[in-house]
N, C-alpha and C positions, 0 to 999 in steps of 0.2 A: 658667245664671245670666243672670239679665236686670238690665242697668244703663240707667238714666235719667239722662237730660240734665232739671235743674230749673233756671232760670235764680235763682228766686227762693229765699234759703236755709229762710226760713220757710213756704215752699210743701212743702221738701222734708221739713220735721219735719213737718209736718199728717200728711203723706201716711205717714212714719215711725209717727204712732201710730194710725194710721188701720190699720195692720196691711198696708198696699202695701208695703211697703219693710221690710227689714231693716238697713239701716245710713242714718244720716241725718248728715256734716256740719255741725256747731255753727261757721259762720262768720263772726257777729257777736256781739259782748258782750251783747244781748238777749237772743241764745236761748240765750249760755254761762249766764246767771245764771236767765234761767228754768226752766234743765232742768240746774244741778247740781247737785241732790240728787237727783238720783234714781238705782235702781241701774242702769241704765243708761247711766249719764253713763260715757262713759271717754276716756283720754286715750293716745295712741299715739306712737312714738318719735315725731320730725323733726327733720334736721340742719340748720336755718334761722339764717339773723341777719339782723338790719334794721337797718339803719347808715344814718347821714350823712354821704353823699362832699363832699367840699370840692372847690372846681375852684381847681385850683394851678398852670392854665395862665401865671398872669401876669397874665391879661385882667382879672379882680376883685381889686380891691382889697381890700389887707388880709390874704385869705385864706392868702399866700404866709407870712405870720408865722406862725411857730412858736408863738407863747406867746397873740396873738389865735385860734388853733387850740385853743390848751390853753384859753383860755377857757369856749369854745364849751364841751367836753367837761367841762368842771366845771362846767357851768350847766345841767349836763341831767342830771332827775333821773330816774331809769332804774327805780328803782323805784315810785314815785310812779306814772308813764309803764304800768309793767306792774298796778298794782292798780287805776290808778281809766281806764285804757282798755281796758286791756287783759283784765281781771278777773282775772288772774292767772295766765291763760292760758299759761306758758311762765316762764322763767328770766330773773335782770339777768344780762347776761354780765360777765365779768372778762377778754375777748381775742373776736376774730371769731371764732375757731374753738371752735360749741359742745360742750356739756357730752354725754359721751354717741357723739360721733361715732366715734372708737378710742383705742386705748390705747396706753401705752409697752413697752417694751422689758420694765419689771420690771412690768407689768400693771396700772398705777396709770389714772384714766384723764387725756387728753393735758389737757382745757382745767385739771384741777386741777394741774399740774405748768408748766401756761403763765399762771398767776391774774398778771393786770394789775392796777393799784389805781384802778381806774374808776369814782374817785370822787363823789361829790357834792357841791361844797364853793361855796357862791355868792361870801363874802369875798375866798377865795381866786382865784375866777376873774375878780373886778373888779379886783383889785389885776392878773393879770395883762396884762387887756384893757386897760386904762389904760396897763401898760407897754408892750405891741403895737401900739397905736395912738400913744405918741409916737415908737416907732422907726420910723412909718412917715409921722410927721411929722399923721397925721388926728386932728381933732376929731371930725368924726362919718362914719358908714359906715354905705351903707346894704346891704341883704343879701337877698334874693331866696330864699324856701325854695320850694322844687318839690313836689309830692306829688301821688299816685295818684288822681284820682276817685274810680275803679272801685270802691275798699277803703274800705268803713263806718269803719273808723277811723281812716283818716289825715287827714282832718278836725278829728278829736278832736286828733291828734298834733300837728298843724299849729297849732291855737291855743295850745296848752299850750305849747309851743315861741315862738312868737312871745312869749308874756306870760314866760315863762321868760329868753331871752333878750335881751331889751330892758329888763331889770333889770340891763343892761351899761350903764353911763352913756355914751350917743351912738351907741350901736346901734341902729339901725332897722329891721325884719324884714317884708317883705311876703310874703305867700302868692300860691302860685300854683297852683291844681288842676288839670291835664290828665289824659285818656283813657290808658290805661296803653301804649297803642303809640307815644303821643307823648311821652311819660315816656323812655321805649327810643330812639326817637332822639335826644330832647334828651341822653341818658345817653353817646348815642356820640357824639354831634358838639359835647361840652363846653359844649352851651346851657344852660348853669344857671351857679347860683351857691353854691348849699348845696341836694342833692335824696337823697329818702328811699325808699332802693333797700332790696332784699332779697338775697338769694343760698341756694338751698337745693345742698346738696353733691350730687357728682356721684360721688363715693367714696369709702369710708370711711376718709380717710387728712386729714391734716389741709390739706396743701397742697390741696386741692379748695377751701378759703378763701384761704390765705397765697398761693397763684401769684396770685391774683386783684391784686396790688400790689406787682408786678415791674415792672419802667421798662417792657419789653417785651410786659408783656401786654394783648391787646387789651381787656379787661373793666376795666382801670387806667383811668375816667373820669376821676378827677380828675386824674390826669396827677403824680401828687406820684413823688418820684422818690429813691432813696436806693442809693448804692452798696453798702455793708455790709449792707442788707437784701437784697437783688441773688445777693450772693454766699452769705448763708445759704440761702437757698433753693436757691439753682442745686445747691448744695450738698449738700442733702435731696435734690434730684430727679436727682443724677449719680454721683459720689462717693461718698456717703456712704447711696444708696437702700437697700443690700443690707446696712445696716450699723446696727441698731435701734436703741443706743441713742446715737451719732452721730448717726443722721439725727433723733433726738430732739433733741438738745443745739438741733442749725440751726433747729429748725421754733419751738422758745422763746428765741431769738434772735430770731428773725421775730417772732414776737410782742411780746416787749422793744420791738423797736424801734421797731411801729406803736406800741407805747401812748407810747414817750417821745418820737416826733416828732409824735404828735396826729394823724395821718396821717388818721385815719377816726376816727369815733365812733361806735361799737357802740350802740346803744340796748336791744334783747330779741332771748334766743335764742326761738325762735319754738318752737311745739308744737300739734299737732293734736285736736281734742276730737271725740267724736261719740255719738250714742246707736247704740247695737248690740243688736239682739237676741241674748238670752240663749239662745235654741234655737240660734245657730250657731255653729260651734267650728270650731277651725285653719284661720282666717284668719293668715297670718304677716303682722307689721308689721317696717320697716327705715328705719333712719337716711334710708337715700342708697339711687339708682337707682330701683330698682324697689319703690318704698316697702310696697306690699300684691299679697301673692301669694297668691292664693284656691284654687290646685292642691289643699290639701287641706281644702279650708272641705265640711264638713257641718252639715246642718241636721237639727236633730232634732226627732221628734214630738212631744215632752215636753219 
């Protein structure tokens, strides 16, 4: 098996139908929409979510409000977001932990048994923004969104979002693009103020999401902090780990509680697309880990 480094993604489809290559990554909305009709177009697990962490250190204003947070989350419209950037590329989520990742105890699977109501509702989220901002005594707030360079569409994400959210009477939203290593340390040393991170799972259990916003955990950028979320998790991962549908109950707990403290805002479960040729079979695809294991990939003449 011979694998290529292509820096450019539409370099790597040329070369895909040029007959070089037998699997080609579709990693911008131009080559999803120009290559899915074909049979070739397919689309593989991935246990991903792309969220908006708030930085709840204190230091930004505002953000510390609970119902200026529910705002934010009612003012983003998540599927809008996934059809006209994303081309539909993946799923709206209803919790961080997506669809697909494992299942319950009675075999259901986890994110339909954890459905958050992650809504879309704009009236709703100015009437609340209005109340957040006189509990915090401000007329107007301004708001700093972060996002990736590197990724063709978070540009796209970035405007829609600013016009989105500045339909908040006295909110003001500036962008801000950096290189994705500089993304990574503004994410750890709380240099933001609202930044548009990812997370793909590390196992196929739901906590690989929920540890992620534990007061304790290092990857908690926003710094938001909740004891009774604390202790359902700790809960799933000690007590309750060897105990299915127990440690089910803690991990939709954990989820409750990020959607009713506004804590994060979910935006798309994420999913991978690619052209594959048809002459090759048992390539295995997976959630988490080691996503593609080619041990029994054949190619065949015909």
């Amino acid at each position: 098996m011979n694998y290529s480094v292509i820096k450019n993604p539409a370099t790597a489809v040329q070369e895909y139908k040029r007959g070089s290559l037998d699997l080609a990554v579709l990693s911008t909305t131009e080559l999803q929409t120009a290559n899915s009709k074909r049979k070739d177009y397919k689309a593989v697990p991935l246990a991903a979510t792309s969220y908006f962490e708030y930085n709840q250190t204190g230091k930004v204003k505002g953000l510390n409000n609970q119902k200026i947070r529910q705002a934010l989350n009612l003012a983003t419209n998540r599927s809008e977001i996934l059809s006209s950037i994303y081309n539909s590329v993946g799923k709206v989520p209803t919790g961080m932990t997506p669809a697909g990742l494992s299942k319950t105890a009675s075999g259901k699977d986890f994110a339909s048994t954890a459905k958050q109501d992650y809504s879309y509702d704009l009236e709703k989220a100015k009437q609340l923004f209005a109340e957040g901002m006189k509990e915090e005594g401000l007329t107007k707030l301004n708001l700093t969104l972060e996002l990736t360079a590197d990724v063709p569409q978070t540009k796209l994400v970035g405007d829609f979002m600013k016009d989105s959210w500045q339909k908040l009477s006295g909110l003001t939203i500036s962008e801000k693009f950096v290189p994705f290593k500089q993304r990574l340390n503004d994410q750890t040393d709380q240099n933001f103020d609202i930044i548009y991170v990812n997370w793909y799972g590390d196992y196929a259990e739901p906590t690989t999401f929920l540890n992620l916003f534990t007061t304790s955990s290092p990857n908690n950028d926003g710094k938001w902090s909740n004891a009774s979320y604390d202790a359902a998790i700790k809960k799933a991962l000690s007590t309750d780990a060897q105990k299915g549908s127990a440690r089910d109950k803690d991990e939709q707990l954990g989820e409750k509680i990020l959607f009713q403290d506004s804590a994060v805002n979910p935006v798309i479960w994420g999913q991978q697309v690619q052209l594959s040729n048809p002459k090759v079979s048992g390539i295995q695809y997976f959630t988490t880990g080691a996503g593609t294991i080619y041990k029994n990939a054949v190619k065949h003449d015909k």
